[in-house]
N, C-alpha and C positions, 0 to 999 in steps of 0.2 A: 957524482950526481946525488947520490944518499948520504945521509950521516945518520946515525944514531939518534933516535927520537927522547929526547929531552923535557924535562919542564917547561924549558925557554921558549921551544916551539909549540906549548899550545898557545898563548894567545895571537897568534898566525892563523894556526890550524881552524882555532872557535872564529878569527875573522871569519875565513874564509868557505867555514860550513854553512853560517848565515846565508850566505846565496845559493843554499842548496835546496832541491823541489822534494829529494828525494827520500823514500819511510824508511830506508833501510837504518841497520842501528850501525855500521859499520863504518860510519864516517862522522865520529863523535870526539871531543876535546878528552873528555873527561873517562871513556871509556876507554881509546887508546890509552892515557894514564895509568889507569888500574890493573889492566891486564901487561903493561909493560915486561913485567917478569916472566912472564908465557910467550908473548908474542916475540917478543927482542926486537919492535918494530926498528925498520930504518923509515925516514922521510924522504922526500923530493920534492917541493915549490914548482910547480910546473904551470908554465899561463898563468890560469884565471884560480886553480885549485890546488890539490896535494896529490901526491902517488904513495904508498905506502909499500916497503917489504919487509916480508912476517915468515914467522918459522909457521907452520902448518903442520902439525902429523907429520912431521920428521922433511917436510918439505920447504922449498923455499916458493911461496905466493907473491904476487902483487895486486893489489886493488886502487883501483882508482874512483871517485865520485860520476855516475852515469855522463855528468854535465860538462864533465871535461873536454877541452875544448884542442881542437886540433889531436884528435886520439890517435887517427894513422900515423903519425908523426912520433907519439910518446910510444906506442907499441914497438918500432923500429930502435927507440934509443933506449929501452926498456930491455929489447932483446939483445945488441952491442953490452949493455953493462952487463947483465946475467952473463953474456959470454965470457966478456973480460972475465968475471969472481969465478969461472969455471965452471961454468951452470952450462947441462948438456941440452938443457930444455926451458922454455919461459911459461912460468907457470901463472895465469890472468884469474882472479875470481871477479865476474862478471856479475852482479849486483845491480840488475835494471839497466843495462843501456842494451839497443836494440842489437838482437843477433848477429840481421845485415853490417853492423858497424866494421866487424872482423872478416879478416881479408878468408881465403879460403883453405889458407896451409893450416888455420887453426881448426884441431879437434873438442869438441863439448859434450863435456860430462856431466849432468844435471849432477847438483849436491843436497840431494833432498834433503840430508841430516841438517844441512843448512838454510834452509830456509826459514825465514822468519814470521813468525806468528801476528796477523796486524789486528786490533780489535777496533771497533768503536769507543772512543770514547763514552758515551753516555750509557751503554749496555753495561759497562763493568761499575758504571757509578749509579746507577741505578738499580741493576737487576730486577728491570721487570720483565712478566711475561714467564712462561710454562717452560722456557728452555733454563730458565735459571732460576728455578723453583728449590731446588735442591741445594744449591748456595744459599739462597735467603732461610732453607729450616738450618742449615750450619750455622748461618751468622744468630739469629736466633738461640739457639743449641747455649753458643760461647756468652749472647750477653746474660743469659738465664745460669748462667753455671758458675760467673766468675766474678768479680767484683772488680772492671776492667777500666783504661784508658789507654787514650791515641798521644802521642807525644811527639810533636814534629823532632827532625833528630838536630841536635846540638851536639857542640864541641862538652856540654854536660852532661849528657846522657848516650853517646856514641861508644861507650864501653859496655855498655848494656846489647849493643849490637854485636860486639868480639865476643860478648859472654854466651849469647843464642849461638852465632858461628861455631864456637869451642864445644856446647852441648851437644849440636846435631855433627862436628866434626869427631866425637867420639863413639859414634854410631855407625860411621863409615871410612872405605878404607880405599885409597886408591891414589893416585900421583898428585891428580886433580887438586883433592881434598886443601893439601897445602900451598896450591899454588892461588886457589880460589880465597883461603883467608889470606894470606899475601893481598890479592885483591881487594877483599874489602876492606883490610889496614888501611889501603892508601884510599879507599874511596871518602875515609870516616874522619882521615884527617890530611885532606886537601883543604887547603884554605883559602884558595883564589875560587873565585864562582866563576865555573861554567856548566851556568844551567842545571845543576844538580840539587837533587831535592833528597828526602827520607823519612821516612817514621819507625815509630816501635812501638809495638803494642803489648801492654802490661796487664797479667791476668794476678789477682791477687797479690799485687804489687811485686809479682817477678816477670822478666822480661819475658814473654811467651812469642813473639815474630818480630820480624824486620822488612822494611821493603825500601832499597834507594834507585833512584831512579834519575832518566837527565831531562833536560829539554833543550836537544841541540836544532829545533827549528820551530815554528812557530806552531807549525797544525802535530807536532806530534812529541808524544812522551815516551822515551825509552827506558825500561823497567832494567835495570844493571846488575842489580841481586837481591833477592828474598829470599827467607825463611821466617818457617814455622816449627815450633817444636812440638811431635805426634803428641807428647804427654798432655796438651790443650786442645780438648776437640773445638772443633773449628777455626780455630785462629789463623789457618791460611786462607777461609774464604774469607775472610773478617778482614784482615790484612790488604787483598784484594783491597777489597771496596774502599777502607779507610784511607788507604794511599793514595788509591784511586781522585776519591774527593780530596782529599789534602792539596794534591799537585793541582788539580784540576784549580784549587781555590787562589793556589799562586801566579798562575801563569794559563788562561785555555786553551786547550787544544781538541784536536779531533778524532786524532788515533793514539792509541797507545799500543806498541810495537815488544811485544815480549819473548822476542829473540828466538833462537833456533829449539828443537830438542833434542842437537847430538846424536839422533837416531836410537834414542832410550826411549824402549814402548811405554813406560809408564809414564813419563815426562811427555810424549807425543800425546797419548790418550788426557791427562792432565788441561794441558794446552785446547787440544780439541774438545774438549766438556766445556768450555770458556767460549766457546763459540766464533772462533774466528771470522770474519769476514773478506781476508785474502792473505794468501801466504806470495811471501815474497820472494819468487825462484832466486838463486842463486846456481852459477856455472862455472865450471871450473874450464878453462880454454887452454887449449898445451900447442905450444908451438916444438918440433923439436931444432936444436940451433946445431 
């Protein structure tokens, strides 16, 4: 039923997300891709969409797009194959489709760490108004301090991207750390387009942020990875906004979707200073087989 999720299978995958309504970032060509080294995703073609299985926190997941169509049916042969591979349990991250969908043997466990951050477009390109008053003295702060430029990202300047990564990689320490440049290696040099955009932002003609990001549907942008380096004040509100319009200038949309915060308080608090407009529950449903 699965195979090993591949190169070959994004341009399937990017079909088949275009018919999708939904803001979540978890059903992305180009995302899948990147994190392939973390996730070990497998695939499934099923109907009208995809099924994905993914290592999780030492767990085996499966997710599928809300829209998916005949789901009592994929749930049943979802559970069959996990049994086959020796899986005692099927483990579903539910991602927007209504509660009632799932039968009643399944148990739900909110994943708040996972829930995803939705904003408005026009607030983060804009910043107006008293709730982001404090972003615009930053952005201010950085263009008074630095002698700067925005630089959409190329296969010319995408090293400039490893080189921030490698800066703020040597400030922090954890498993993550290298599976996330792993990450953005392949984001900076994927050369099929699906939907992916980026910038870098230059403070005194050295690299000081980064932000890439995708557009796997029409009303929405998903932000894939940023950084700023602390040594530049302001350059992550700066960054913000300049991505912000950059993307905006390529392709419009209406939300931009900047992902979970792992249940890290300072990345949650981060996220929520930015002012969400709705967070995207995510549920973790466990059948045992």
């Amino acid at each position: 039923m699965f195979h090993p999720l591949t190169r070959d299978d994004l341009p399937e995958i990017w079909r088949r997300q275009q018919k999708l309504n939904t803001l979540s970032s978890e059903f992305d060509a180009f995302r899948l891709y990147a994190w392939l080294p973390l996730d070990r995703s497998a695939v499934a073609f099923w109907r009208n969409q995809f099924v994905l299985r993914c290592r999780a926190q030492g767990e085996i997941w499966y997710i599928a797009p809300p829209e998916t169509e005949d789901f009592h049916s994929l749930l049943d042969a979802l559970a069959a194959y996990e049994r086959a591979q020796g899986g005692t349990q099927l483990r579903f991250l539910n991602a927007g489709r209504p509660m009632e969908d799932f039968p009643s043997r399944f148990t739900a466990t909110p994943r708040r760490d996972l829930y995803d951050y939705l904003y408005q477009a026009q607030d983060l390109i804009g910043l107006r108004g008293r709730a982001y008053q404090a972003r615009r003295n930053q952005i201010s702060q950085f263009k008074r301090a630095y002698d700067w430029r925005f630089e959409p990202l190329c296969a010319g300047n995408r090293d400039a991207c490893l080189a921030i990564t490698d800066r703020w990689d040597a400030a922090h320490e954890g498993v993550m750390v290298g599976y996330e440049r792993t990450a953005i290696e392949r984001m900076v040099t994927l050369d099929q387009a699906y939907g992916q955009s980026g910038g870098i932002l230059f403070a005194d003609g050295e690299p000081a942020a980064f932000a890439i990001g995708s557009h796997p549907r029409p009303a929405l942008l998903d932000i894939v990875a940023e950084k700023a380096l602390p040594a530049y004040t302001g350059a992550y509100a700066m960054i913000i906004q300049a991505y912000a319009v950059h993307a905006h200038e390529l392709a419009p949309f209406e939300y931009i979707n900047r992902e979970e915060d792992m249940g890290l308080e300072n990345l949650r608090n981060a996220k929520q200073q930015l002012k969400p407009v709705r967070l995207l529950e995510k549920t973790l449903m466990t059948e045992a087989l």
